[in-house]
ZASE-588637 format. One record per residue: residue in three letters; x negated, z negated, y negated of N, C-alpha, C, O in turn. Coordinates in Angstrom, 3 decimals, decimal comma, padded with zeros to 6 digits. Layout:
REM ZASE-588637
ALA; X; Z; Y; X; Z; Y; X; Z; Y; X; Z; Y;
...
//
This chain:
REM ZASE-588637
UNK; -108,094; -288,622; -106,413; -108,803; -287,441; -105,946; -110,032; -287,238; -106,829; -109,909; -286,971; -108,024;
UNK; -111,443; -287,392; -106,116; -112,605; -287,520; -107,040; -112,652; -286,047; -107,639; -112,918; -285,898; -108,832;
UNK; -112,358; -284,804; -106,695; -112,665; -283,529; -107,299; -111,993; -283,407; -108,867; -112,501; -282,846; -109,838;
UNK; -110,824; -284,042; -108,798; -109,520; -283,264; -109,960; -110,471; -284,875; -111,182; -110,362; -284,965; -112,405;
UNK; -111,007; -285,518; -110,567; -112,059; -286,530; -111,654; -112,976; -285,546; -112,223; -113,301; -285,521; -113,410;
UNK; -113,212; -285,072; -111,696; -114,770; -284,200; -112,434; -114,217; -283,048; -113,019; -115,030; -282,324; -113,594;
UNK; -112,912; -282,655; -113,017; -112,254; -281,353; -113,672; -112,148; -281,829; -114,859; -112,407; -281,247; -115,912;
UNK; -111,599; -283,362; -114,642; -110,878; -283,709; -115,664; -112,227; -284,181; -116,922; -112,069; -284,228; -118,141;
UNK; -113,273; -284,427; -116,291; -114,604; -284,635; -116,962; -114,747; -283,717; -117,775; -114,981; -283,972; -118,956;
UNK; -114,611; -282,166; -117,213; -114,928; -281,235; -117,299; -114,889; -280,645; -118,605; -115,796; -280,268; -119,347;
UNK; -113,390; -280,646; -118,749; -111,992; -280,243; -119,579; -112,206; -280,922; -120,803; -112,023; -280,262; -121,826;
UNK; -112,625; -282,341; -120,932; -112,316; -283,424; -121,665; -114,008; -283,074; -122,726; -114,260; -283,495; -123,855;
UNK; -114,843; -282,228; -121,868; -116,021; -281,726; -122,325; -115,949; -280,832; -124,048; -116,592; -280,673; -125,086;
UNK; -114,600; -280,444; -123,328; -114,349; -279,122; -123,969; -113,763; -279,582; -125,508; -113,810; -278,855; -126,501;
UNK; -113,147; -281,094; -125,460; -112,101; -281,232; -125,936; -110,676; -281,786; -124,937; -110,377; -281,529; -123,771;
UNK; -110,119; -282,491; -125,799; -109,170; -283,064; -125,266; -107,962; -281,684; -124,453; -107,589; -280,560; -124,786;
UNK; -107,777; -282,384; -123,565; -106,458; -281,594; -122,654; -105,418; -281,791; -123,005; -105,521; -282,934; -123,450;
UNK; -104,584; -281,543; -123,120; -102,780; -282,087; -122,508; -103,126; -282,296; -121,234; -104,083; -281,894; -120,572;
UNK; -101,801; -283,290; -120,870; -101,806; -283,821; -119,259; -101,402; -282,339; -118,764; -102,159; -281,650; -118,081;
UNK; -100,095; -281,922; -119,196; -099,380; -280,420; -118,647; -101,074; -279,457; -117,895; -101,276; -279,108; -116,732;
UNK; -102,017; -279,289; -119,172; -103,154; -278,633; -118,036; -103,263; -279,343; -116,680; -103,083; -278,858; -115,563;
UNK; -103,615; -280,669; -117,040; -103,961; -281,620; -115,912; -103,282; -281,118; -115,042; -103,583; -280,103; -114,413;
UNK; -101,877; -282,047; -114,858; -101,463; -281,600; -113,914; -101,207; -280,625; -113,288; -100,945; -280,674; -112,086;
UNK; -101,234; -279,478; -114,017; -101,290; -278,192; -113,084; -102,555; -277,940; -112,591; -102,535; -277,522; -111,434;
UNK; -104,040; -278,097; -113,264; -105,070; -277,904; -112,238; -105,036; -278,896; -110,847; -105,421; -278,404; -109,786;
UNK; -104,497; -280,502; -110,894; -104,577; -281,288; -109,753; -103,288; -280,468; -108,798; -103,017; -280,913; -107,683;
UNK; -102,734; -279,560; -109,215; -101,746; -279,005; -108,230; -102,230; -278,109; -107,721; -101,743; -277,845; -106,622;
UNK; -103,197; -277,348; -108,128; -103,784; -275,949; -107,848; -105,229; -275,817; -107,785; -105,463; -274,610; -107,845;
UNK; -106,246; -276,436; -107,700; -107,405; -276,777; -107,358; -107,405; -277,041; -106,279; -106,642; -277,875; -105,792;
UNK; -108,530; -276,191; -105,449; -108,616; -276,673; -103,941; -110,364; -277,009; -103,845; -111,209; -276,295; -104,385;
UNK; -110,626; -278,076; -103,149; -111,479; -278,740; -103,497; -112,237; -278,049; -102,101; -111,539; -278,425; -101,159;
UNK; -113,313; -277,241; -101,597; -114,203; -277,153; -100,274; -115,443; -277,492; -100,615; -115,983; -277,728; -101,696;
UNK; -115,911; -277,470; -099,173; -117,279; -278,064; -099,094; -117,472; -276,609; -098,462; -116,540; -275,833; -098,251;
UNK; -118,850; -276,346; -098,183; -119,446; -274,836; -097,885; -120,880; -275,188; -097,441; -121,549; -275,755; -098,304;
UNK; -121,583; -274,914; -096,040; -122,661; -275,552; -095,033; -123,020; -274,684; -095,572; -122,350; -273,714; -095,927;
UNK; -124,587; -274,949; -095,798; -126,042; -274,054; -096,072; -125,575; -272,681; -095,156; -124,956; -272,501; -094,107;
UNK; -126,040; -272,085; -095,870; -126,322; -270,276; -095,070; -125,044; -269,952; -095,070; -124,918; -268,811; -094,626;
UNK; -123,645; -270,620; -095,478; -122,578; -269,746; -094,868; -122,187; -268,624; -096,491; -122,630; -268,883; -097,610;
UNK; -121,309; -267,464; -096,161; -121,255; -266,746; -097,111; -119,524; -267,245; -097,669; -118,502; -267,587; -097,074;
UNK; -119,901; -267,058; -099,083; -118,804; -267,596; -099,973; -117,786; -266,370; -100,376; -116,556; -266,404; -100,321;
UNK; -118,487; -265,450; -100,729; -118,239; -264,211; -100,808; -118,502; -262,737; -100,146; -119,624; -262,252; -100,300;
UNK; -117,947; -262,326; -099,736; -118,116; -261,123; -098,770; -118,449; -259,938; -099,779; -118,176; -259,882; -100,978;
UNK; -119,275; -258,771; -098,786; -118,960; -257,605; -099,769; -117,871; -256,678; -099,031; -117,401; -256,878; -097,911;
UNK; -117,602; -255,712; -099,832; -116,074; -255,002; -099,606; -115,018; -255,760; -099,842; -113,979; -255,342; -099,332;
UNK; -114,942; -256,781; -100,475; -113,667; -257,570; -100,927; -113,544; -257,439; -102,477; -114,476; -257,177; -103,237;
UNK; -112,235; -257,663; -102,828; -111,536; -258,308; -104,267; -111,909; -259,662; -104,242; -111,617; -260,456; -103,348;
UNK; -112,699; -259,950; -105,464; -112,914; -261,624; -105,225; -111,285; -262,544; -105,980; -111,079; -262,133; -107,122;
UNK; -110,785; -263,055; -105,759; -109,714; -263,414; -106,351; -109,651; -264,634; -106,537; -108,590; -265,217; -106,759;
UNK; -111,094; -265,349; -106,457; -111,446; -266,646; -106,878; -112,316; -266,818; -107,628; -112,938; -265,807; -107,955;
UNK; -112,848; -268,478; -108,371; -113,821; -268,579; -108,692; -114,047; -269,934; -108,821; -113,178; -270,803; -108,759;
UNK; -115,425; -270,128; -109,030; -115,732; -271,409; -107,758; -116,231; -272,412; -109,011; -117,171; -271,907; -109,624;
UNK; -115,974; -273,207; -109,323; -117,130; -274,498; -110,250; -118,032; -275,298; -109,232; -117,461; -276,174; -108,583;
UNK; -119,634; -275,053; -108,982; -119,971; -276,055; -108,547; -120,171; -277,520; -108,779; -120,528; -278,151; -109,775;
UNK; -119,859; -277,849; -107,651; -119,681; -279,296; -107,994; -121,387; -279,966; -107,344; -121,697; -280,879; -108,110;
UNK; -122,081; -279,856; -106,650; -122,978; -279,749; -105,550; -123,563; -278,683; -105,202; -122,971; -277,604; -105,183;
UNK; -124,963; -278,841; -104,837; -125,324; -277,533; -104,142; -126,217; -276,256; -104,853; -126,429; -276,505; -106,040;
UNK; -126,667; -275,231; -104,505; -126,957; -274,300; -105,135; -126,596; -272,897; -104,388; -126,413; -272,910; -103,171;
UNK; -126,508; -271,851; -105,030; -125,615; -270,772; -104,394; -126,581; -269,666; -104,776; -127,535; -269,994; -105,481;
UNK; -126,460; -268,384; -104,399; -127,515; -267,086; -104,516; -126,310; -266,037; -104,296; -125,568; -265,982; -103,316;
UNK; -126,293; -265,119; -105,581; -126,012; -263,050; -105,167; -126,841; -262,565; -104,991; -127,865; -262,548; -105,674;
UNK; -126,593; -261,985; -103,922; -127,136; -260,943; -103,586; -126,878; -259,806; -103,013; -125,816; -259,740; -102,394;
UNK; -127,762; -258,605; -103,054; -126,907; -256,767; -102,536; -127,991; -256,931; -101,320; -128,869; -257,793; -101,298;
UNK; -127,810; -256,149; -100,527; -128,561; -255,594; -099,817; -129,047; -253,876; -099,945; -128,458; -252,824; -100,192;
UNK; -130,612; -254,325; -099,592; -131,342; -252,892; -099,858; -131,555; -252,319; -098,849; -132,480; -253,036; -098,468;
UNK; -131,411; -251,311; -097,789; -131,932; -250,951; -096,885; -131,989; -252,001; -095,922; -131,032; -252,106; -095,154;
UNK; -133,253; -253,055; -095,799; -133,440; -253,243; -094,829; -133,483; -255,115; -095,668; -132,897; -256,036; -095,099;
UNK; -133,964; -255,258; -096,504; -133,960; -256,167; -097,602; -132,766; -256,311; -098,177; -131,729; -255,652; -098,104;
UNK; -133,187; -257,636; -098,978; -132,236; -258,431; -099,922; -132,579; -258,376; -101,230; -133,781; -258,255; -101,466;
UNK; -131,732; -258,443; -102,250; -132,118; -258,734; -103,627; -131,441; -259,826; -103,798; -130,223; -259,808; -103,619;
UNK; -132,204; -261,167; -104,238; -131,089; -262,083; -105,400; -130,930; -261,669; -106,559; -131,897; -261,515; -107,306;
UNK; -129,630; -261,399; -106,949; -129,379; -261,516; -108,143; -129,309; -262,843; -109,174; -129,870; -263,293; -110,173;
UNK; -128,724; -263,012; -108,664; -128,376; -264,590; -109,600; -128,539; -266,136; -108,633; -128,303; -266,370; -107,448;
UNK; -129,035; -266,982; -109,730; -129,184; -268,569; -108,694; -128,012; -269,442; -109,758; -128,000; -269,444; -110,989;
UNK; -127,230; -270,033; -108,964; -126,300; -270,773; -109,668; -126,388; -272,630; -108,994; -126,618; -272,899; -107,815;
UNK; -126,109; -273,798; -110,235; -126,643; -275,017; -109,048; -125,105; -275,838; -110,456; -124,478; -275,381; -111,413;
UNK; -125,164; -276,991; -109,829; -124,161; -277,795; -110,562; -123,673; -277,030; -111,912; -124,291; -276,217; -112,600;
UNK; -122,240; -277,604; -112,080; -122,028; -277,775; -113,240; -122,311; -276,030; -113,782; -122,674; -275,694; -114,910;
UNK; -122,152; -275,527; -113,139; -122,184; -273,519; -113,208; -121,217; -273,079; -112,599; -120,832; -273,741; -111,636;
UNK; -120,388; -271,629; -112,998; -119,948; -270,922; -111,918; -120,393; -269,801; -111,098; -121,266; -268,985; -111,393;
UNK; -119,609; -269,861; -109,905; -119,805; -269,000; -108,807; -118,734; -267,832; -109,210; -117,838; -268,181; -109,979;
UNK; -118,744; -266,617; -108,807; -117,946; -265,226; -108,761; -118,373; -264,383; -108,301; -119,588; -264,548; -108,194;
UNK; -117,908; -263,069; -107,755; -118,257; -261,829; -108,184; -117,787; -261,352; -109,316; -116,960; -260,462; -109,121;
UNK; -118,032; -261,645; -110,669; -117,401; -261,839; -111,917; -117,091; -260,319; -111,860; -115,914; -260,187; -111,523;
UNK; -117,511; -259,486; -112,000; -116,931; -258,092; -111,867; -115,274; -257,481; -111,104; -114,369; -256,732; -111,472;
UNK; -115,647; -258,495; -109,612; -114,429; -257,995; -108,732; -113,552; -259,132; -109,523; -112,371; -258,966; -109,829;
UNK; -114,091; -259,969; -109,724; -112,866; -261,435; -110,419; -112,014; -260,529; -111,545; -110,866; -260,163; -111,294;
UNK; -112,541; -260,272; -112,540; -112,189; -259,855; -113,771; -111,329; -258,187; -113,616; -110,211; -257,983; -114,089;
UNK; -111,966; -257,371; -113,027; -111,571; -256,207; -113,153; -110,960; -255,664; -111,228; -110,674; -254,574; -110,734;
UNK; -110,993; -256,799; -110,788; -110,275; -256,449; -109,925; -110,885; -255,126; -109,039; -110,106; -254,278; -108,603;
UNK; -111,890; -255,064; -108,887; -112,675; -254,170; -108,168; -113,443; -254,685; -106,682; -113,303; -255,888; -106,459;
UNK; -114,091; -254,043; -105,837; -114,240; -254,679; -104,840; -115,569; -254,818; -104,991; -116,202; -254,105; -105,770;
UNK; -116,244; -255,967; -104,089; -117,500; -256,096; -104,782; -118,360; -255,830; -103,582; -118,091; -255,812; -102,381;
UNK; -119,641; -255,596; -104,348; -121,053; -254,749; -103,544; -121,531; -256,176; -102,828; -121,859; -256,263; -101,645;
UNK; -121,496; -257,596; -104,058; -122,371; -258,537; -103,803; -122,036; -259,582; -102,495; -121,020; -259,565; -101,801;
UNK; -122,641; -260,052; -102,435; -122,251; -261,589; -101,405; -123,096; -262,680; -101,718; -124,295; -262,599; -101,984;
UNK; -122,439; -263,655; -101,675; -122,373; -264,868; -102,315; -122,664; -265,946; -101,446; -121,722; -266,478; -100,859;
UNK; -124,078; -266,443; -101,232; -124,570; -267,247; -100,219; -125,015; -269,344; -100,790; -125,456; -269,851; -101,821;
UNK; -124,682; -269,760; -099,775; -124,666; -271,623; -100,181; -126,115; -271,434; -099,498; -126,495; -270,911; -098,451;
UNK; -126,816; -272,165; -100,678; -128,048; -272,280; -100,044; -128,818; -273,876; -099,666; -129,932; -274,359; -099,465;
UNK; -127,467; -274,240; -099,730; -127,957; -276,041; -099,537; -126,255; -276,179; -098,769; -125,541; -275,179; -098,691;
UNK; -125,857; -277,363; -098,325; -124,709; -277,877; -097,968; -123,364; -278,225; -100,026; -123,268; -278,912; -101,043;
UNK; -123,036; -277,609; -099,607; -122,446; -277,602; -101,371; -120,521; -277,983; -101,324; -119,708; -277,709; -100,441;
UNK; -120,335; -278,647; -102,568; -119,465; -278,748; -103,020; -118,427; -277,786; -103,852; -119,450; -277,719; -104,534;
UNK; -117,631; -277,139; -104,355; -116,944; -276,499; -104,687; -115,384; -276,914; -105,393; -114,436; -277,256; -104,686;
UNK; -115,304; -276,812; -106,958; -113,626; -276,398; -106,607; -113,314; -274,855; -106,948; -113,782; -274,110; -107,809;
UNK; -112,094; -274,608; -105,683; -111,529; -273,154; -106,499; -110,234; -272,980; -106,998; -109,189; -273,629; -106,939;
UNK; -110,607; -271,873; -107,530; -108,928; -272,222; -108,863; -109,448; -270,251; -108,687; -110,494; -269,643; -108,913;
UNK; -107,813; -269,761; -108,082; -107,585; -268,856; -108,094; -107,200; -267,687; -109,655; -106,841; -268,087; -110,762;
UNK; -107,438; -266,174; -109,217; -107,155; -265,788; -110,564; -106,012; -265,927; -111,250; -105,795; -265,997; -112,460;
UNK; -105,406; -265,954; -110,440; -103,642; -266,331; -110,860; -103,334; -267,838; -111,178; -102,158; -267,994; -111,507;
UNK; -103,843; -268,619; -111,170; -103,387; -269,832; -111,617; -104,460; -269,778; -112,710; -104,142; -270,606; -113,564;
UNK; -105,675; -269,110; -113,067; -106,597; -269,294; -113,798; -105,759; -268,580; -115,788; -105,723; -268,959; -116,959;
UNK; -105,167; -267,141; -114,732; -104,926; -266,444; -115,746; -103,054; -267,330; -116,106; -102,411; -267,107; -117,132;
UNK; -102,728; -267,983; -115,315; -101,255; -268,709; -115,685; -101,622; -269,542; -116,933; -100,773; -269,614; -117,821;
UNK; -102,880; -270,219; -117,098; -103,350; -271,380; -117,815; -103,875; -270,487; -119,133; -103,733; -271,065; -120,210;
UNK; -104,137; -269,892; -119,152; -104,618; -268,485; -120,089; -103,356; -268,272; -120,595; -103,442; -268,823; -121,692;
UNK; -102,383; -267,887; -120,522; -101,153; -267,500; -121,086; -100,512; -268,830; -121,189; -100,853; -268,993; -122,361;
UNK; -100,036; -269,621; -120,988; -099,869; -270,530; -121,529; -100,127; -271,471; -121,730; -099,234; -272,307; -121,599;
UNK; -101,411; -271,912; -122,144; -101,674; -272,762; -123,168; -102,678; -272,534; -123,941; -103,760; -272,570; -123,355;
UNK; -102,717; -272,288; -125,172; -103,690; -271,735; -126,136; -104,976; -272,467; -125,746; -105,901; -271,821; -125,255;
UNK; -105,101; -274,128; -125,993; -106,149; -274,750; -126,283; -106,970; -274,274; -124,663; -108,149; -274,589; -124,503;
UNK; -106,453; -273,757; -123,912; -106,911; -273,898; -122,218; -108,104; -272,710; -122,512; -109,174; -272,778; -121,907;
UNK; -107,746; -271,266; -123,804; -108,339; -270,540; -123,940; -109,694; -270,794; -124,310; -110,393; -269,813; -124,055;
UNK; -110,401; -271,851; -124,873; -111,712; -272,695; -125,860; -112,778; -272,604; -124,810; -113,916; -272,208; -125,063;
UNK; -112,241; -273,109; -123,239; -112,742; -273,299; -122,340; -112,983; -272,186; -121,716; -114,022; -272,223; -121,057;
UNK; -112,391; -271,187; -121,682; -112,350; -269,837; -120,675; -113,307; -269,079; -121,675; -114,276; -268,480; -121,209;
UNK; -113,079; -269,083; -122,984; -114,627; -268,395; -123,893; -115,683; -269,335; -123,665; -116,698; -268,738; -123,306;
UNK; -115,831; -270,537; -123,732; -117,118; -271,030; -123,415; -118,001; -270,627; -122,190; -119,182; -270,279; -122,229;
UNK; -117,189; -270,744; -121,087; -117,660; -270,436; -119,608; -117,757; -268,704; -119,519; -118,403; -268,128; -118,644;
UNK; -117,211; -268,210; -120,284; -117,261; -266,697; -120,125; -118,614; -266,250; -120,823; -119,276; -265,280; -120,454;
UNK; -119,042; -267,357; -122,226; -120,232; -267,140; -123,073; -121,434; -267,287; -122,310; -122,414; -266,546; -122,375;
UNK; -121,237; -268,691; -121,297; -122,410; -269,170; -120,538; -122,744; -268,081; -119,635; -123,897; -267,651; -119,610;
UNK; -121,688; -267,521; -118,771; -122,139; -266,564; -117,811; -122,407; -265,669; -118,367; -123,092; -265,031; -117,568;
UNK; -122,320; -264,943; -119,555; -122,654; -264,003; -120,602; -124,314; -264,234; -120,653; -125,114; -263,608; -119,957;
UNK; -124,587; -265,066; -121,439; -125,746; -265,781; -121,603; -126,695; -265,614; -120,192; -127,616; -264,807; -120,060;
UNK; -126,376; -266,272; -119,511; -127,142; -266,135; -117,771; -127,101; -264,785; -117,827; -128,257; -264,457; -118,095;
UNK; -126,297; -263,610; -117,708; -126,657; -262,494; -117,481; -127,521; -261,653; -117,968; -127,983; -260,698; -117,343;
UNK; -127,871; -262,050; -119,454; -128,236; -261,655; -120,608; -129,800; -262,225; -120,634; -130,629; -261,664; -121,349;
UNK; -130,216; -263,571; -119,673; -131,205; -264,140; -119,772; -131,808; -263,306; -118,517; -133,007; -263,033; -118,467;
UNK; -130,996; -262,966; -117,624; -131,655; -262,343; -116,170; -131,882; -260,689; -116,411; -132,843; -260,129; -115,882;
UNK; -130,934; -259,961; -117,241; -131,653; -258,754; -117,992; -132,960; -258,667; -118,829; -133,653; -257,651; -118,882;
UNK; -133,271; -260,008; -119,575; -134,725; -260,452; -120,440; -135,691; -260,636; -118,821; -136,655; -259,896; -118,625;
UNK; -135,326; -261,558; -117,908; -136,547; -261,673; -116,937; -137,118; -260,449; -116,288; -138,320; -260,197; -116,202;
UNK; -136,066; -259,667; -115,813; -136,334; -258,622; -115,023; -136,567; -257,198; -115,885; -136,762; -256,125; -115,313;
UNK; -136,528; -257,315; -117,058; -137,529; -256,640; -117,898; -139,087; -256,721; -117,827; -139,886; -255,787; -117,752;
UNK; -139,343; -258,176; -117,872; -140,657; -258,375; -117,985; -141,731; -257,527; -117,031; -141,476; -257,110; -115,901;
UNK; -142,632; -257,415; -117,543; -143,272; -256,490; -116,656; -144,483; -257,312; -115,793; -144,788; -257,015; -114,638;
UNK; -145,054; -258,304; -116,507; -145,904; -259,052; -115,964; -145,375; -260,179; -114,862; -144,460; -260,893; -115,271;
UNK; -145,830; -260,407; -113,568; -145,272; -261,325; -112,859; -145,554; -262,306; -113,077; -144,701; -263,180; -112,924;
UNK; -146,904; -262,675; -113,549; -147,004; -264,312; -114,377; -146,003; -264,692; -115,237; -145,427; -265,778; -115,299;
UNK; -145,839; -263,632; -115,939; -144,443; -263,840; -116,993; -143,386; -264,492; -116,367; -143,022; -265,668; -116,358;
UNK; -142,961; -263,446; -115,830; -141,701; -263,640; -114,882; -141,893; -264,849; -113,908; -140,704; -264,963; -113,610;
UNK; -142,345; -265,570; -113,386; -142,324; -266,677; -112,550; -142,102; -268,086; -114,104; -141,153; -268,767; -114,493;
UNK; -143,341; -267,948; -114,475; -142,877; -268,842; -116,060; -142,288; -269,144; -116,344; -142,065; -270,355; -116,364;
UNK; -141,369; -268,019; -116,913; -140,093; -268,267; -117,501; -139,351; -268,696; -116,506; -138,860; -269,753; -116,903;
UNK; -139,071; -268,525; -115,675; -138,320; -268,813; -114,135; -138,469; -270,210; -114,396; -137,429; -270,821; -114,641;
UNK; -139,533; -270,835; -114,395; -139,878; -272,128; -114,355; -139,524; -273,215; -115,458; -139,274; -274,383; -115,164;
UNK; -139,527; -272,666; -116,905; -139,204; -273,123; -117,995; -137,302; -272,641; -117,509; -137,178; -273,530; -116,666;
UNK; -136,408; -272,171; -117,496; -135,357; -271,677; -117,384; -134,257; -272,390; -116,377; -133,114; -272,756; -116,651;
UNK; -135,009; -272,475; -115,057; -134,642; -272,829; -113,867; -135,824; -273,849; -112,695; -135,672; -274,172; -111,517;
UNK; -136,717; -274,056; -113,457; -137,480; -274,916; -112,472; -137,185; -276,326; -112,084; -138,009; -277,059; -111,537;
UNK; -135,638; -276,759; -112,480; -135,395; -277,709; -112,001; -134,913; -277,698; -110,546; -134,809; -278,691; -109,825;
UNK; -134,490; -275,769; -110,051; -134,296; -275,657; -108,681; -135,585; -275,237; -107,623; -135,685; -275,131; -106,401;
UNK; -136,457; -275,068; -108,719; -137,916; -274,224; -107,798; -137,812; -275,321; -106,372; -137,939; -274,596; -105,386;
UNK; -137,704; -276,189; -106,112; -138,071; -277,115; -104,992; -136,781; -276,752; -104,034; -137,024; -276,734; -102,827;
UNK; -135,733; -276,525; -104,358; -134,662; -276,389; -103,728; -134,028; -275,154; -103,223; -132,915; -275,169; -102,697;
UNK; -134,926; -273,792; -103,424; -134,661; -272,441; -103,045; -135,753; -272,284; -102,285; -136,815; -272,899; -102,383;
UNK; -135,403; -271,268; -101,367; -136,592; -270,758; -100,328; -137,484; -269,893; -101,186; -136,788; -269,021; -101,707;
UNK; -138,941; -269,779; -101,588; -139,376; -268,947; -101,731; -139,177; -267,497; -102,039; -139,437; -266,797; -103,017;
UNK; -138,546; -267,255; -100,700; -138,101; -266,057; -100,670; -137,175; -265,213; -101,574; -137,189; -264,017; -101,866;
UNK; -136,214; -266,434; -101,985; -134,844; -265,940; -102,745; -135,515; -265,910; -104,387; -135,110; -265,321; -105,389;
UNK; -136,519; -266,670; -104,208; -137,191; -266,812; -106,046; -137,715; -265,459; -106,006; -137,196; -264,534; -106,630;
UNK; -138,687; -265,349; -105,313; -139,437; -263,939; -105,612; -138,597; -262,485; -105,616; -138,917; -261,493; -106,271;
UNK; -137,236; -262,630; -104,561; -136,338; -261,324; -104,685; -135,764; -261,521; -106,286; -135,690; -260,572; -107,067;
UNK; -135,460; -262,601; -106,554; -134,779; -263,194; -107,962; -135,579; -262,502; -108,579; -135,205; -261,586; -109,312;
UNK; -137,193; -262,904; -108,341; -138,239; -262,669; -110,024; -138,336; -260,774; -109,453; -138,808; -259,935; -110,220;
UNK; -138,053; -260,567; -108,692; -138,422; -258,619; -108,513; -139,905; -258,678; -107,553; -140,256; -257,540; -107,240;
UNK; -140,738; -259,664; -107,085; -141,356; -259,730; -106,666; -141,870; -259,884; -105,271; -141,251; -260,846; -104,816;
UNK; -142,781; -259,372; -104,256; -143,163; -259,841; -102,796; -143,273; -261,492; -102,955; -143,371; -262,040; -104,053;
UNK; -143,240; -262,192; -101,696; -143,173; -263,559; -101,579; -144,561; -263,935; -101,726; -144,959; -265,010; -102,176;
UNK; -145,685; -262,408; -101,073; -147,085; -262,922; -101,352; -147,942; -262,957; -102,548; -149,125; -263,296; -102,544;
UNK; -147,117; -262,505; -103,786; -147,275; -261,868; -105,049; -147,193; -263,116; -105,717; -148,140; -263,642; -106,301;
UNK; -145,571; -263,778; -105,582; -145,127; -264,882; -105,705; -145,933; -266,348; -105,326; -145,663; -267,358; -105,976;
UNK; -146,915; -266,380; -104,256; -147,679; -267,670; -103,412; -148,823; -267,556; -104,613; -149,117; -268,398; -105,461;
UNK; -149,335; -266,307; -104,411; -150,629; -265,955; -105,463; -150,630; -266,319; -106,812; -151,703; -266,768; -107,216;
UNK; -149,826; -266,254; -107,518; -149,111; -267,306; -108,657; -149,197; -268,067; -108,699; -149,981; -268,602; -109,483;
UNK; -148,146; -268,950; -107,549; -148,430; -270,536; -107,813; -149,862; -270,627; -107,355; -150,552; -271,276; -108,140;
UNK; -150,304; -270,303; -106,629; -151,929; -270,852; -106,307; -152,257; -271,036; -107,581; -152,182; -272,137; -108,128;
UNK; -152,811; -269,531; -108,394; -153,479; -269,566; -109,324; -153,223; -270,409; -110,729; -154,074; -270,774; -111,541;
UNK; -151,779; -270,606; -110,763; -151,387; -271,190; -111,948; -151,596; -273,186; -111,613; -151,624; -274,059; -112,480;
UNK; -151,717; -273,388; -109,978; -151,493; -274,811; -109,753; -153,465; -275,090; -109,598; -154,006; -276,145; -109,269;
UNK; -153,893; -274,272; -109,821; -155,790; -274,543; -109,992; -155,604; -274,637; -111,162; -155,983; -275,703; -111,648;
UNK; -155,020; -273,705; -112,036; -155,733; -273,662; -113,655; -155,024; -274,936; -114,216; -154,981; -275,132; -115,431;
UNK; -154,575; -275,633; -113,487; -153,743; -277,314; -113,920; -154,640; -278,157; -113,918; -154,381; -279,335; -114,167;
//
């Protein structure tokens, strides 16, 4: 099974496993695929999953009125959640969109939090990934501070411009806080002064 290969990549990242993890993630890992545009996450739900991409790139977002906000862009080798409804068991505002044809494994909270209680070393991994999404959140509170939109596209670019080619426009500029025509005017100006 190639998916429970790349877990095991994963894990082995971290530090060596016991098989006992192993085999309980190849028992409890469910491996999906998820078509462009479909939603991963609903709003008004408990999220009671959480996703490792394997493939693909994914977008949160709320809805405003009549508009969208992205919150967050997630692409390989990242996770997917409504980390809020995941963790605290609350229902969530966001929804969780595949913005390419994508890969996925999910590993429910209950088998997540089984591996958490018993086995210490399983814990190394659950602070690392908890630091990273820490970090991402912490980097998207610094962007959307910025006040300048040159700024804010920049850093976007230094940060995440290995996906600029692979998101619609649209979802970058709700991402950076910005109109899409605010956003074009940018790259124009910044792809002359090259």
């Amino acid at each position: 099974m190639n998916c429970i290969l790349s877990v095991t990549d994963l894990l082995n990242q971290f530090g060596n496993q016991n098989k006992e993890i192993l085999d309980y993630i190849e028992k409890n890992v469910v491996s999906l695929k998820v078509e462009k545009g479909a939603i991963l996450i609903s709003p008004g739900t408990v999220c009671k999953e959480i996703y490792f991409v394997q493939k693909g790139v994914f977008r949160g977002f709320i809805k405003e009125g009549k508009g969208e906000i992205t919150t967050w862009l997630t692409a390989e080798g990242e996770l997917v959640s409504a980390i809020r409804s995941f963790l605290l068991e609350q229902v969530t505002q966001e929804q969780v969109q595949a913005l390419e044809d994508s890969e996925v494994l999910q590993f429910s909270q209950k088998n997540l939090n089984y591996l958490f209680d018993n086995f210490v070393e399983f814990n190394k991994l659950g602070r690392i990934l908890l630091a990273q999404y820490y970090c991402d959140a912490e980097e998207r509170t610094f962007l959307n501070r910025l006040s300048n939109a040159d700024l804010k596209y920049e850093y976007f670019l230094k940060t995440r411009g290995h996906l600029i080619n692979r998101i619609p426009l649209k979802y970058v500029a709700g991402f950076l806080g910005m109109t899409v025509e605010t956003l074009s005017r940018i790259r124009t100006r910044l792809s002359k002064g090259k």
